[in-house]
C-alpha positions in Angstrom: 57.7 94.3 65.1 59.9 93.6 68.5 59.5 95.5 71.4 62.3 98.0 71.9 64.5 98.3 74.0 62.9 100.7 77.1 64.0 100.1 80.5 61.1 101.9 82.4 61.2 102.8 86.1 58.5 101.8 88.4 56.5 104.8 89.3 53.5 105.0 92.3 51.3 103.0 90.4 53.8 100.4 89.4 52.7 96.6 90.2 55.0 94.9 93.1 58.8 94.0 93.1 58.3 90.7 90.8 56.4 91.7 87.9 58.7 94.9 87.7 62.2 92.9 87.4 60.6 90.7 85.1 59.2 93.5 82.7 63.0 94.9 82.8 64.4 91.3 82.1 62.2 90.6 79.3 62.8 94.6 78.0 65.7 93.6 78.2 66.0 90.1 76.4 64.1 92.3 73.3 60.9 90.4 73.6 57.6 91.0 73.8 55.0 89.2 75.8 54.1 86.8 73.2 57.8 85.9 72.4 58.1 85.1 76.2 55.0 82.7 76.0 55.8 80.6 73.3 59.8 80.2 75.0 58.8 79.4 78.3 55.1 77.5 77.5 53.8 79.7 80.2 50.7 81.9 78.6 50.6 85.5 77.8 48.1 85.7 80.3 49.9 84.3 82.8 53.1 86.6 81.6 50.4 89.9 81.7 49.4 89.2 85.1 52.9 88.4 86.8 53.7 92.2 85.0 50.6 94.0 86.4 50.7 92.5 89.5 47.8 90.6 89.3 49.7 87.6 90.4 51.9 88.7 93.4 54.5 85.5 92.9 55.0 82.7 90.2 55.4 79.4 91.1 58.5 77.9 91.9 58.1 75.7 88.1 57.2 78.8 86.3 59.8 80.5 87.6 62.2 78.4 86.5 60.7 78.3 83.0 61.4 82.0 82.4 64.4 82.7 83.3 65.2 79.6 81.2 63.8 81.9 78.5 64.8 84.9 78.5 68.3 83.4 78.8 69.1 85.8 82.2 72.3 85.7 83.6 73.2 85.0 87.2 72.5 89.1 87.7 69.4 88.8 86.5 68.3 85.6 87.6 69.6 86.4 91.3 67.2 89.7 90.7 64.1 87.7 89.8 64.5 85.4 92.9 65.0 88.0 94.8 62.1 89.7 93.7 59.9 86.6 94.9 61.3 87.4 98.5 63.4 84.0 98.6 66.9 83.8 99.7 67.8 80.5 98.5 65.9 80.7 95.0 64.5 77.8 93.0 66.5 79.2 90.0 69.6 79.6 91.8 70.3 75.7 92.2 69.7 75.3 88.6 71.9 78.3 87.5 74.7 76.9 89.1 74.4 72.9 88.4 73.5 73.7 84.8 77.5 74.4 84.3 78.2 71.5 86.4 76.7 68.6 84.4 79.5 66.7 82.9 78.3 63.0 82.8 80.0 61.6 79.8 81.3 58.1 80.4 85.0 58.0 81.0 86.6 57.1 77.1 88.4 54.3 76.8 92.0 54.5 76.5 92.5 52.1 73.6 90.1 53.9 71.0 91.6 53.2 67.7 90.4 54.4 64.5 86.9 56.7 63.4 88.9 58.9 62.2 86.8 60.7 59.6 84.1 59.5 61.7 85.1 62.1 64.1 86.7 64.4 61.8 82.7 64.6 60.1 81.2 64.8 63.2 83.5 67.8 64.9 82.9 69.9 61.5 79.3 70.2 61.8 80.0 70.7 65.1 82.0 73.8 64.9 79.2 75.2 63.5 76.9 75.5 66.0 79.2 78.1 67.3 77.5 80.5 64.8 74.6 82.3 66.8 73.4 83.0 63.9 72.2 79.1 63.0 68.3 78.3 63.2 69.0 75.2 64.4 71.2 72.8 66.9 73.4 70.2 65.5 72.3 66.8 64.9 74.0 64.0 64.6 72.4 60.7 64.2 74.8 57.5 64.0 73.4 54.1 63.5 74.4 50.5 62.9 74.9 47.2 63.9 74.6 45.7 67.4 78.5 46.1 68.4 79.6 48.0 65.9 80.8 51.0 68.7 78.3 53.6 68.0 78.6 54.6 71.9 82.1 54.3 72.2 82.4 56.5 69.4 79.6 59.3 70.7 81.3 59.3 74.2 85.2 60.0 72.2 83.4 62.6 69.9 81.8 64.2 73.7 85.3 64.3 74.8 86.9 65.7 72.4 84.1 68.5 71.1 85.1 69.4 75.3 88.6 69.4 74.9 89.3 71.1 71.1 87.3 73.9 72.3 86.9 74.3 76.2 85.4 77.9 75.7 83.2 77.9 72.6 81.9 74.4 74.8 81.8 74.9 78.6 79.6 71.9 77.7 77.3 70.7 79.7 77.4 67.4 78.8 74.2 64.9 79.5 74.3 61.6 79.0 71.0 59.5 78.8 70.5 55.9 78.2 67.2 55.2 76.3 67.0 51.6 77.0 66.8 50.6 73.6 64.4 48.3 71.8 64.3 45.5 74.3 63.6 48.1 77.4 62.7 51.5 76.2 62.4 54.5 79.0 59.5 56.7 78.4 60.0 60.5 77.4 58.5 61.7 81.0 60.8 59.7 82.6 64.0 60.9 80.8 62.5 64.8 80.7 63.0 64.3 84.8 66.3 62.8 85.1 67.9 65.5 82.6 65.7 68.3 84.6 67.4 66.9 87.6 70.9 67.3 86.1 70.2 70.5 85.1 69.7 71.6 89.0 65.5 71.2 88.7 64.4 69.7 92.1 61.8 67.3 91.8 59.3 69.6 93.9 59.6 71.9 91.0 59.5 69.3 87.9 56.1 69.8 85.9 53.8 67.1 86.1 52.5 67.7 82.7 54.9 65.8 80.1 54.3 69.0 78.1 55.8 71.7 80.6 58.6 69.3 81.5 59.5 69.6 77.5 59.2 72.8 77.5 61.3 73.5 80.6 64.0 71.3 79.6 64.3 73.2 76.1 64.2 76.5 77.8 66.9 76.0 79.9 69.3 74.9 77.1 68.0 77.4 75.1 70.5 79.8 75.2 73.4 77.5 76.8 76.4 75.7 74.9 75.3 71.8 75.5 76.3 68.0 74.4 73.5 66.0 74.8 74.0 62.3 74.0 71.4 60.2 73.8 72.3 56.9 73.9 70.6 53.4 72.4 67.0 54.9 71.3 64.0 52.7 70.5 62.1 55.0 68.0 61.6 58.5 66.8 58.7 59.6 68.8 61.1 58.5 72.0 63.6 61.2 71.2 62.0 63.8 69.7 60.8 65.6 73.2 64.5 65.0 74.2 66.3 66.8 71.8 67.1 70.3 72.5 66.0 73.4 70.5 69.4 75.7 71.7 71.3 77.0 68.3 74.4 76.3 70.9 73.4 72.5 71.5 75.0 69.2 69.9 72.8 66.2 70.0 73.9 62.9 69.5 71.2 59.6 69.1 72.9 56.2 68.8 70.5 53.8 67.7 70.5 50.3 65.9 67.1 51.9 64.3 68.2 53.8 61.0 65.4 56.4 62.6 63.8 57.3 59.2 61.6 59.9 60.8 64.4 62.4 62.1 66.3 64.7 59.5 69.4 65.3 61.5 72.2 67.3 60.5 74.5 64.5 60.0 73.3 60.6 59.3 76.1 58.7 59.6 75.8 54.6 59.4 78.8 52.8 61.0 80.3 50.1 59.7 83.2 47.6 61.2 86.5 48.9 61.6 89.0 48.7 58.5 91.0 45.6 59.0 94.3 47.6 59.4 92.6 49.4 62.4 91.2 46.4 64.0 94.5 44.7 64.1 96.0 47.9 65.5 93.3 47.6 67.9 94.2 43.8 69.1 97.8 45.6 69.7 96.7 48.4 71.4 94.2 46.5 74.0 96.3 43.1 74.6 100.0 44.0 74.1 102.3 45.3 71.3 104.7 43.0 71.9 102.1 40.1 71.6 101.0 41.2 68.8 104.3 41.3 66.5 105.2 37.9 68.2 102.3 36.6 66.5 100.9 38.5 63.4 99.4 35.9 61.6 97.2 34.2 64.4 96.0 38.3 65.1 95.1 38.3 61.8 93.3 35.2 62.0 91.6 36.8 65.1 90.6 40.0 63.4 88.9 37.7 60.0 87.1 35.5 62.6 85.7 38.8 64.5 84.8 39.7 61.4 86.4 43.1 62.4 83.2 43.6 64.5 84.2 46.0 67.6 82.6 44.4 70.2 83.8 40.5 69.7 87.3 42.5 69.0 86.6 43.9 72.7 85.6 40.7 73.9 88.8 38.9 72.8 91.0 41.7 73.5 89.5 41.6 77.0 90.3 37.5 77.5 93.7 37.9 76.1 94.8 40.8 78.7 92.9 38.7 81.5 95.2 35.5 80.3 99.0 37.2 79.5 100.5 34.2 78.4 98.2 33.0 76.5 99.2 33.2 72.5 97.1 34.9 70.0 96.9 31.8 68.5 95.4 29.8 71.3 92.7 32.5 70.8 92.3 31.7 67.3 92.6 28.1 68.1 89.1 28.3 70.3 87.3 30.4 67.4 88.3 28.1 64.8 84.7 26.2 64.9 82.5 28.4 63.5 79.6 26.2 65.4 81.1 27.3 69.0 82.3 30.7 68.2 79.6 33.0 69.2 79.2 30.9 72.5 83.1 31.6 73.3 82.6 35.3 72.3 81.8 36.2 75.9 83.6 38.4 78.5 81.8 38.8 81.7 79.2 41.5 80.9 79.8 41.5 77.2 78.5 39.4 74.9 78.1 39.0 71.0 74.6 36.8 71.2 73.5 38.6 74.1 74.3 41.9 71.5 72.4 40.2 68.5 69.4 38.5 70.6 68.6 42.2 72.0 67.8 43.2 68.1 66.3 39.8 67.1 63.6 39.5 69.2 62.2 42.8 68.4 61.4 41.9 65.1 58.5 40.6 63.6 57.7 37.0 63.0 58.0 37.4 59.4 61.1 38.9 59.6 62.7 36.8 62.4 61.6 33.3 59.9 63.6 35.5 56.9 66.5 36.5 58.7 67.3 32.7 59.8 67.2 31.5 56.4 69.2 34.2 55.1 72.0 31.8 56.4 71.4 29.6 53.3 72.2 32.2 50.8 75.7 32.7 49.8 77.8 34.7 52.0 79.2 36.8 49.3 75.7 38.8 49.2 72.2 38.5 47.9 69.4 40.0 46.1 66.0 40.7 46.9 65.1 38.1 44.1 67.0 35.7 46.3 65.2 36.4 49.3 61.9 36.1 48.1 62.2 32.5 47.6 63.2 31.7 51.5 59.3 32.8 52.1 57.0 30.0 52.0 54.2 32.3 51.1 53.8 34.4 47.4 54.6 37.7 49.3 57.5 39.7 48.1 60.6 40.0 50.9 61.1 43.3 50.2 59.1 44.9 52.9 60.8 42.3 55.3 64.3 43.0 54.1 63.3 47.1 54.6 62.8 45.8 58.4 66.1 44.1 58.4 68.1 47.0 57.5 66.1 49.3 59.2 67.5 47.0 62.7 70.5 47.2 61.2 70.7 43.2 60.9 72.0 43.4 57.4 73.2 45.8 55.0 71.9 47.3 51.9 75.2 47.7 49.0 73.5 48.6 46.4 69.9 49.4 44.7 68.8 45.5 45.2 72.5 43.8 47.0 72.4 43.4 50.4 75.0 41.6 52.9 75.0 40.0 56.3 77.9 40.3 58.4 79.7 37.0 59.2 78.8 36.6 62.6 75.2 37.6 61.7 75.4 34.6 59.5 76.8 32.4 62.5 73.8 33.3 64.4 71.1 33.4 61.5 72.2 29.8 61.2 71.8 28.9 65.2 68.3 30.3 64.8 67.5 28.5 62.1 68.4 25.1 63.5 66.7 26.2 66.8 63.1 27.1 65.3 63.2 25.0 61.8 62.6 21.3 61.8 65.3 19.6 58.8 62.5 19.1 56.6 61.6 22.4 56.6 65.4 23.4 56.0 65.6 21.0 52.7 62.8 22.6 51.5 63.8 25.8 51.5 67.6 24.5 50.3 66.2 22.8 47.4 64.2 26.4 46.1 67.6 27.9 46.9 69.8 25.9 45.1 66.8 26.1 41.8 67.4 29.7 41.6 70.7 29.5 41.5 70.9 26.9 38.8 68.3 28.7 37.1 
């Protein structure tokens, strides 16, 4: 049964200032003691004595952790820090920076396409408007290295801010996980989004714990984006993710992140052809573009309609204006050369697809090399069991492959690689398989399919 609603005035016996604004505040807030405790991660205890007066002032860090939880306004949190007999407050600073916190990316200005992507995505959004819901939104989008899963988080960020400025005076945090290849630890990410939300580093909890539990509290009742961007692995986002009815999270990953049950799961695949070629135009020049169709299209098959090699040549052919689309094509015509030439300063397609091959096992890394001899028009888990050299099944392997996102499962037992996957499944292969090796395997190939 909750605690009603009493606001009782301090008589003669009353305990000091502090422990009498924070019995009204949490009177207030319609919760009891307990309720308070299991917000804020402080104890009841601890909550009991701060009332009675048996501790005179809570620490800077506790302090912060309950007005986080009961949700207090600036009123009330400017009472409770003035009840501990500080002017400047440690709550104050975070009050004020909480609504401050807008570090989305800037989008890019030649976005094309997602549509229903971000059509999906803004509907389950719109319903974490409802108080009422027992949960924050969650939406989980995976896929291929390159295939724009950031780009299309930081346009969704955007536009959740600008379709509904009030509902979302969104604070907006944006935290780069560091992937597979250099994952940042949970403490380490609890203290940089504490420090957005206005939590000096004197008062961020040592104990990965309260930090969690801090972090949480102060979204709890606050309208939030949080984008998390390139995770490693489930347990690395779970202490991230907020626990505020009012909050969006977004997770990018190349993972498929089995372990979470977000609201929304939404793989992404390459862009429609139609939408990549509207892309070339948009990024290197209209004009350009209808003075060449054909060679764009050429461009759009070779890129295999992948975002981030569409970026990469989009990029060159701005940097070089009077170069034709078709000189483009012209360089990416040898399949051997092409993900060498897919490079634009910081950008690069192998640098994309080495980042998710070397965190795979050893198994897997031998399996996904020799998927380059199976036809490109698909394969079957039947088909992949004969590239092993050992009597093991490949399904567990293939599982491992999907799961990085390195290929792509079309039906019960079909799966696919992506062109320029293929392209470099065939450089590894010639880089770590002697020729003998590679006949060998051809020849049990080529028997199954005559079989």
């Amino acid at each position: 049964m909750r605690t009603q609603r009493v606001l009782e005035p301090p008589g003669v016996d009353d305990p000091g200032d502090f422990g009498v604004a924070l019995r009204r505040a949490r009177l207030s807030a319609r919760l009891t003691q307990n309720e308070l405790a299991d917000r804020s991660g402080l104890s009841t205890r601890t909550i009991s004595d701060l009332e009675c007066g048996r501790v005179g002032q809570p620490r800077n860090s506790s302090l912060n952790l309950l007005v986080a939880a009961l949700g207090a306004d600036d009123q009330v949190a400017a009472k409770l820090v003035g009840a501990t007999g500080q002017s400047g407050g440690a709550q104050e600073q975070p009050c004020e920076r909480l609504h401050a916190a807008h570090e989305l990316p800037a989008a890019v200005p030649d976005f094309t396409g997602r549509e229903c992507e971000l059509a999906a995505m803004a509907d389950r959004a719109a319903a974490a408007a409802n108080r009422d819901r027992a949960a924050p939104v969650l939406v989980l989008l995976t896929g291929a290295p390159g295939v724009g899963k950031t780009e299309l988080a930081v346009r969704f960020g955007h536009e959740l801010a600008a379709r509904s400025p009030h509902v979302h005076p969104a604070t907006q945090l944006f935290v780069e996980l560091g992937g597979t290849c250099q994952p940042r630890t949970s403490a380490d990410l609890l203290r940089q989004m504490l420090s957005s939300l206005g939590v000096r580093d004197a008062d961020c909890p040592a104990d990965h714990d309260q930090r969690m539990r801090l972090y949480r509290s102060l979204l709890y009742r606050r309208r939030a984006l949080v984008l998390l961007d390139d995770a490693a692995d489930e347990a690395q986002v779970r202490p991230l993710l907020p626990a505020g009815t009012g909050c969006v999270a977004v997770i990018t990953s190349r993972r498929t992140l089995e372990g979470l049950s977000p609201t929304i799961r939404m793989p992404l695949d390459v862009l429609p052809p139609q939408d990549a070629f509207a892309f070339l135009g948009q990024a290197a020049g209209q004009r350009r573009l209808a003075a060449d169709e054909a060679a764009a299209r050429c461009l759009v098959a070779q890129c295999g309609q992948l975002p981030v090699a569409l970026r990469i040549v989009a990029n060159q052919l701005a940097a070089r204006p009077h170069w034709p689309f078709a000189r483009m094509a012209g360089r990416l015509e040898d399949e051997d050369a092409r993900l060498a030439a897919l490079v634009a300063g910081d950008l690069s397609v192998l640098a994309a697809f080495d980042s998710s091959y070397i965190q795979l096992s050893a198994t897997a890394q031998i399996i996904f090399s020799r998927l380059a001899l199976l036809p490109d028009v698909g394969f079957t888990t039947e088909m992949a069991d004969v590239l092993s050299d050992s009597a093991d099944p490949a399904w567990p392997v293939l599982d491992e492959l999907a799961g990085a996102s390195l290929i792509q499962a079309t039906g019960p037992d079909r799966y696919l690689t992506h062109c320029l996957l293929r392209l470099y499944a065939r450089r590894k292969l010639v880089e770590c398989e002697g020729p003998e090796r590679i006949q060998a395997v051809e020849r049990r190939v080529v028997r199954l399919l005559a079989a």
